[in-house]
C-alpha positions as CSV (number, residue, x, y, z in Angstrom):
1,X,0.0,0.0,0.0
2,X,2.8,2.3,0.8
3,X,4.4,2.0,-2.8
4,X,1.3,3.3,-4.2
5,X,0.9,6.4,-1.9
6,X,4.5,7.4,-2.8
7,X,3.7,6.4,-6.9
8,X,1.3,9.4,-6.9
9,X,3.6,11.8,-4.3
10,X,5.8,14.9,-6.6
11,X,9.6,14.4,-5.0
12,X,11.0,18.2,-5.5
13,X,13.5,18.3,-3.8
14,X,14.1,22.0,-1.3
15,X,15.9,24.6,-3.4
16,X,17.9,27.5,-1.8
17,X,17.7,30.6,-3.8
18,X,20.3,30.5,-6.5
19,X,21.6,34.0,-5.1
20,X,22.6,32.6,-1.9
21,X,25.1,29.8,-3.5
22,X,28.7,30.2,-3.7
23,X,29.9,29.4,-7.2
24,X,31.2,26.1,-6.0
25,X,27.8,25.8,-4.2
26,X,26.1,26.5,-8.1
27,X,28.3,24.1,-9.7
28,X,27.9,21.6,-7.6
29,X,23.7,22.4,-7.7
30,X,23.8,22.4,-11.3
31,X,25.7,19.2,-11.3
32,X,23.5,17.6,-9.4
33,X,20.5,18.7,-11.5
34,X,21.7,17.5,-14.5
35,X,22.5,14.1,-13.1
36,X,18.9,13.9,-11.6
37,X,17.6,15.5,-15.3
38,X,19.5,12.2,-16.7
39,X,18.2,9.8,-14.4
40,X,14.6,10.8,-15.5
41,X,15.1,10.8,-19.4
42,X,16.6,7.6,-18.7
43,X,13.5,6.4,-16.1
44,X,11.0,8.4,-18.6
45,X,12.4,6.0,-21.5
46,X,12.2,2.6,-19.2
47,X,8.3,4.0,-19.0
48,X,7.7,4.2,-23.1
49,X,9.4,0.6,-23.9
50,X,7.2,-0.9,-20.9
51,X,4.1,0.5,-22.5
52,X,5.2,-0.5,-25.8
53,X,5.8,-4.0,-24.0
54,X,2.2,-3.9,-22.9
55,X,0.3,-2.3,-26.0
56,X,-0.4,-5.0,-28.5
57,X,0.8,-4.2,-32.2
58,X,-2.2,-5.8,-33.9
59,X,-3.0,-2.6,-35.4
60,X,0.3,-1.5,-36.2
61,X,1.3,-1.6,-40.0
62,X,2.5,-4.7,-41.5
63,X,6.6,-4.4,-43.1
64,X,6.6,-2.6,-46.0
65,X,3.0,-1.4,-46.2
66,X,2.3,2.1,-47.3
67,X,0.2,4.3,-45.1
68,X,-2.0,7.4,-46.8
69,X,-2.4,10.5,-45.5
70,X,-5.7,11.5,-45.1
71,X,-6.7,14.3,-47.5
């Protein structure tokens, strides 16, 4: 039951005003954001190929088949 609760619970981390950090302090902040940015693309991709897993491709194209455009 617990795993659900936390499923639908935003983690944002607290952020100190950006004009308070040092420039190590930044770097180190901005460092930090772009390894959690890179954790999500990388978590946000796991999510499409398990859907993709999960949706059935009987509707999908067969090879080589042309699709029209409607119009």
């Amino acid at each position: 039951m617990l795993i659900d609760w936390s499923l639908g619970q935003p983690v944002e981390p607290p952020q100190l005003p950006v004009e308070l950090l040092s420039k190590r302090q930044a770097a180190a902040e901005l460092a930090r954001r772009q390894r959690r940015q890179a954790m999500d693309a990388a978590y946000e991709a796991e999510l499409i190929l398990r859907l993709a897993e999960l949706t059935p491709d009987d509707d999908d194209p067969q090879p080589g088949a042309t699709t029209r455009l409607p119009g």
